[in-house]
N, C-alpha and C positions, 0 to 999 in steps of 0.2 A: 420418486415418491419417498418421503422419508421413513422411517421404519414407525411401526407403531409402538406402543408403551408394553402392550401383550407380547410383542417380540423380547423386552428386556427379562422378563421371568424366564425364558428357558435359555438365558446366556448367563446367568451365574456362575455356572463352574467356567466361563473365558474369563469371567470379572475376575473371578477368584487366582485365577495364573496374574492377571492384569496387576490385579493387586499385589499379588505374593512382589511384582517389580517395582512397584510404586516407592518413589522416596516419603521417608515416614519421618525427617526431621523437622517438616514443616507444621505447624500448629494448627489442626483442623477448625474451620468455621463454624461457629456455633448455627449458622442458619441454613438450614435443610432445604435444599434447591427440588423446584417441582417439576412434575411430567410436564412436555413440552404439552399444549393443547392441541386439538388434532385440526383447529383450520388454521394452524399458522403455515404458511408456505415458505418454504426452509429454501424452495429456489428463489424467491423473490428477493432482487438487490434493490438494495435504496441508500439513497445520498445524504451527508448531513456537510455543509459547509458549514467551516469553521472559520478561524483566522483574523487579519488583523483589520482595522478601520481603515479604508484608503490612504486617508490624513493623514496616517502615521507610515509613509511610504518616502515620504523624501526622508524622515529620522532613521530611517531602518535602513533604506540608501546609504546615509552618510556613517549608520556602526561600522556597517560592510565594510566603508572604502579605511576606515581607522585601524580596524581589525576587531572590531568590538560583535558583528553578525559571522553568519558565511557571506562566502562572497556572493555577491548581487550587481548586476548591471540592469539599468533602466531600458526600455522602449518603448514606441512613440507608431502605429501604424494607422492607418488612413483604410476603413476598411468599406466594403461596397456598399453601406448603406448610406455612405457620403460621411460620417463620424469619425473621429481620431480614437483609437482608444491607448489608453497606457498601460505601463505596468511592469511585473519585474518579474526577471530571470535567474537562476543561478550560476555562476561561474561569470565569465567575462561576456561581453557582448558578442553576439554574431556577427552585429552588423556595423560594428567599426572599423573593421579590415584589422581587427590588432593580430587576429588568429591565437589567442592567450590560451594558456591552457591552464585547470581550474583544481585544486585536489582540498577534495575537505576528507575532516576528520570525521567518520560516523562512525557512533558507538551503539552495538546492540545490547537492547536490554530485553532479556526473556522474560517474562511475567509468567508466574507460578502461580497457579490458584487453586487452592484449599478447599472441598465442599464435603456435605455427608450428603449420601444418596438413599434417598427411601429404601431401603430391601438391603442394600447393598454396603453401606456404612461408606469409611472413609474413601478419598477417590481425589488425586492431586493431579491437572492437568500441568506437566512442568517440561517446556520444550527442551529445558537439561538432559529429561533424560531420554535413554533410548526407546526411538518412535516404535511403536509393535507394528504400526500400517509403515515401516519403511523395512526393504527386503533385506539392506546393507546393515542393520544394526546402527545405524548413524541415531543423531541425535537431530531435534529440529534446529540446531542452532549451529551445529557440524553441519546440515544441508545448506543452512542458509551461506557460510563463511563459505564451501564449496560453488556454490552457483552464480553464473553469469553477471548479476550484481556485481560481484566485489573481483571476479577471476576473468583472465582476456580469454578471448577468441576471435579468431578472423567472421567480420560480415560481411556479407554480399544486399543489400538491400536494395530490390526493385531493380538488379541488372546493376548497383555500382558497390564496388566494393572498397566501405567505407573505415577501413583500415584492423587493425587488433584490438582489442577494448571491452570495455564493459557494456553490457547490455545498453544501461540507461546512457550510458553516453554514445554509444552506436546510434540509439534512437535519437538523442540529441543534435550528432553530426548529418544523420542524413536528413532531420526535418530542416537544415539551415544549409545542406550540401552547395547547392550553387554560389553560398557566400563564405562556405569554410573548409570547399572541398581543399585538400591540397595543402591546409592549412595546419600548423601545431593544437588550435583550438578542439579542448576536451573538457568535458564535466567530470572528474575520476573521484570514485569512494574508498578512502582509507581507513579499512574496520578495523574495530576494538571492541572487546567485550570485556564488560562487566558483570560484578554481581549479579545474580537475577535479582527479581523485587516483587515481591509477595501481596496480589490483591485479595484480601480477605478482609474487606471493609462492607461488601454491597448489604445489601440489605432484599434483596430481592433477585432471584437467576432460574430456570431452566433447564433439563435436560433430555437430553433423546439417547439413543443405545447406536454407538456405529459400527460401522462393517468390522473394526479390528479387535474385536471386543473389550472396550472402550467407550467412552461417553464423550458426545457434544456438547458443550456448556453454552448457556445465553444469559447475556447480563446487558443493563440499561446504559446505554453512550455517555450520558450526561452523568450518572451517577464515576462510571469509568473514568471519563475524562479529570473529574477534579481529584482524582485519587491520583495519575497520572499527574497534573501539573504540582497538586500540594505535596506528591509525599514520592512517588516515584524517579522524577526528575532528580529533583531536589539529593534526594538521599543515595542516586545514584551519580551525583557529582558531575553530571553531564554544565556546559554555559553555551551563551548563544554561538559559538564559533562553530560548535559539532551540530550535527545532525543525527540526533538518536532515533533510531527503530527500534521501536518493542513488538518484539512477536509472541504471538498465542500460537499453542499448538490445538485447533479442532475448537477454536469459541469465536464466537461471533459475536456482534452486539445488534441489538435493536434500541426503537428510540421514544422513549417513553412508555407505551403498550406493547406488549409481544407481537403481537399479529403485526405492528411496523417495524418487518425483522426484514433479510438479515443484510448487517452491514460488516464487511469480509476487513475493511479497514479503512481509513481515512486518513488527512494529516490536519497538521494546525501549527498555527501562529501565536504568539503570545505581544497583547501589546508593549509598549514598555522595555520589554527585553528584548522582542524580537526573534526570542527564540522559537526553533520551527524543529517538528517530530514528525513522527511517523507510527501509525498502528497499523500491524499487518495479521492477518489469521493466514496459518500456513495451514492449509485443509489437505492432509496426507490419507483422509480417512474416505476418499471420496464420496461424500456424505453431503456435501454442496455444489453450486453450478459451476464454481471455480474451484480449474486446477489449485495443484498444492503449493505453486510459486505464484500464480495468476493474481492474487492480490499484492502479494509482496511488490510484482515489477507494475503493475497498477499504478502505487500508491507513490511509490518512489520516482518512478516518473511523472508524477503531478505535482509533485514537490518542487521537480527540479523546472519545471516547464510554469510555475505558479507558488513559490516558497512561501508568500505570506495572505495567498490563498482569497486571494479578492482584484484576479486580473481579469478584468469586462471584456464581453465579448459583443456582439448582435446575438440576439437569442437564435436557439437553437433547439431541437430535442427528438422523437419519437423516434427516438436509435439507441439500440445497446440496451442500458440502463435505465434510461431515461424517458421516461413514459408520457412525460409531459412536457413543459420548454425550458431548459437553461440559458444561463446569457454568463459564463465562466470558461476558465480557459484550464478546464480540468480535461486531460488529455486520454483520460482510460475510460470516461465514462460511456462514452458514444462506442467502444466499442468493447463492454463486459462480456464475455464469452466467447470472445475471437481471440485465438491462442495465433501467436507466432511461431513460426516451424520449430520441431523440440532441439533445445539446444544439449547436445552431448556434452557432458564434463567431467571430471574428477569419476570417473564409473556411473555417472548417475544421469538420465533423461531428463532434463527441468523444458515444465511447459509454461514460457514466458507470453504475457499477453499482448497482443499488439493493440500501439499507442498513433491514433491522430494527428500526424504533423501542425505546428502552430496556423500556417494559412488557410487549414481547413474553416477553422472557426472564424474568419474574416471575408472570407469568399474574394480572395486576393490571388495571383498568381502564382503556383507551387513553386517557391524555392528549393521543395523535397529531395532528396533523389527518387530519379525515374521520373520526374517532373509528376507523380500521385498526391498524395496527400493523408497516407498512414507510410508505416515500416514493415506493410508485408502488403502493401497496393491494395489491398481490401477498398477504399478510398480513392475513387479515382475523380468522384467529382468534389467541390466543398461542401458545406452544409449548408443544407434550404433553410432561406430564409426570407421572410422571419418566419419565426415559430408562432405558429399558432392551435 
């Protein structure tokens, strides 16, 4: 249950330490963000596909192969409903026997955002600085360069153990095991951080009071999004070769009306360029249904398993997330809220999410390891279908 608006009056003096830490170089928003309303349901996750027009899938193929994209290999599967469907991967193919191994460059971008709070005055959400809801004095952007994303560890998945690695490529190798067990074949992220990049454009946002005494922020996707393509990207210097993650610390977006909230993070395509990102909410504040990394390994494993975000599936749905029927090869959705075992790291617990091996969504024979059909066997049969 999320906290009520009467809870925020007797946390002023936490605001007021909150504050006293707050970075004060950035230029507050002239537009005063409102109490959250009290039937918005702050657990409810919802999906917003983005991405590029199929059509533009052979052009985006051939950036890749130039150097002009990240890298992308094509596929081509035959799945039970008698249908071929396409579509494209990141890093090199599984299923050429090359066994290639794949390394991009992704750069995180923190987003800073600006607000004044009825009662409370200025209040800068900025994952720079140090989180009060984390116990280490880290920052959110020190947790993120710290965990499983971007730092190896040995996996064991479903009984095979699929080498030292990174999370999203652990779950890569063993949704494609029986064709790359054995193999050099990896998806690897080489971070870099930039500047953060200051949204203080919206025109309309949200707020609730969290556990750390501290505020959750909510602001409109679409309004988000072109502030991100026109002015964020851009002025942070990222091209279609990288892979940018921008992370929020404790905001969420909704899509259009508040009550169709909350969306923890998403990715996107850009036609034309090509270019493909990542938004991730790092929720340290446990104040939402997801862990504080559970979006993050989400989203980026959707990325890598669907980069330009319009790979066809047989429909699918009433799992996870998803309330009704998909027919996409978004790999976190089906199973929102099913955490995979916590991964130890650099001193810190990260609670990564477990992702749907690709033959789940085909109703094809698991390639997986452990012959399942997720990276923590939650999934042991594929997805019913079709969805109705």
């Amino acid at each position: 249950m999320k906290p009520s608006f009467k809870a925020l009056l007797c946390c002023a003096a936490a605001f007021a330490v909150l504050s006293s830490m707050t970075p004060t170089a950035v230029a507050q928003n002239a537009v005063t963000v409102q109490p959250l309303p009290p039937d918005v349901d702050t657990q409810q996750r919802i999906s917003r596909n983005l991405g590029i027009h199929p059509a533009g899938n052979a052009a985006a193929l051939q950036a890749s192969v130039v150097g002009a994209a990240v890298p992308m290999a094509a596929y081509s599967v035959v799945a039970s409903d008698g249908n071929t469907y396409t579509g494209t991967l990141v890093g090199s193919s599984p299923f050429d026997g090359s066994g290639l191994s794949t390394t991009v460059n992704t750069t995180i971008i923190p987003v800073v955002i600006p607000v004044s709070i009825p009662g409370f005055g200025p209040y800068v959400s900025d994952p720079t600085a140090p989180d009060q809801c984390l116990f280490n004095g880290w920052s959110d952007t020190t947790m993120v360069l710290n965990s499983p994303i971007f730092n190896f560890t040995d996996y064991v998945i479903n009984g095979q153990d699929v080498g030292s690695t990174q999370y999203i490529d652990s779950f890569q190798r063993a949704s494609f095991w029986q064709l790359v067990g054995g193999t050099n074949y990896h998806v690897l992220l080489q971070p870099s951080q930039v500047v953060a990049q200051t949204f203080a454009t919206f025109t309309q946002a949200f707020f609730d009071f969290n556990f750390c005494g501290g505020f959750n922020l909510f602001f409109e996707i679409n309004e988000f999004d072109s502030w991100v393509r026109n002015v964020a990207l851009p002025n942070a210097g990222v091209d279609p070769t990288q892979f940018p993650m921008l992370l929020f610390q404790n905001v969420v977006l909704y899509d259009t009306v508040i009550q169709n909230c909350c969306i923890g993070g998403y990715h996107n395509a850009l036609d034309g360029s090509f270019q493909t990102y990542s938004i991730s909410n790092l929720d340290t504040s446990s104040y939402f249904s997801f862990a504080e990394s559970a979006a993050l390994s989400h989203e980026v494993g959707e990325w890598a398993m669907d980069p330009l975000v319009n790979n066809a599936t047989p429909s699918w749905g009433h799992i996870g997330q998803v309330g009704g029927c998909q027919n996409n090869l978004e790999v976190g959705d089906p199973l929102s809220g099913t955490q995979f075992p916590t991964v130890f790291m650099n001193g810190f617990f990260y609670n990564m999410q477990e992702l749907a091996f690709f033959d789940w969504f085909f109703d094809t024979p698991s390639l997986g390891a452990g012959g399942v059909y997720s990276n923590n066997g939650s999934f042991t049969t594929p997805a019913v279908e079709p969805c109705t």
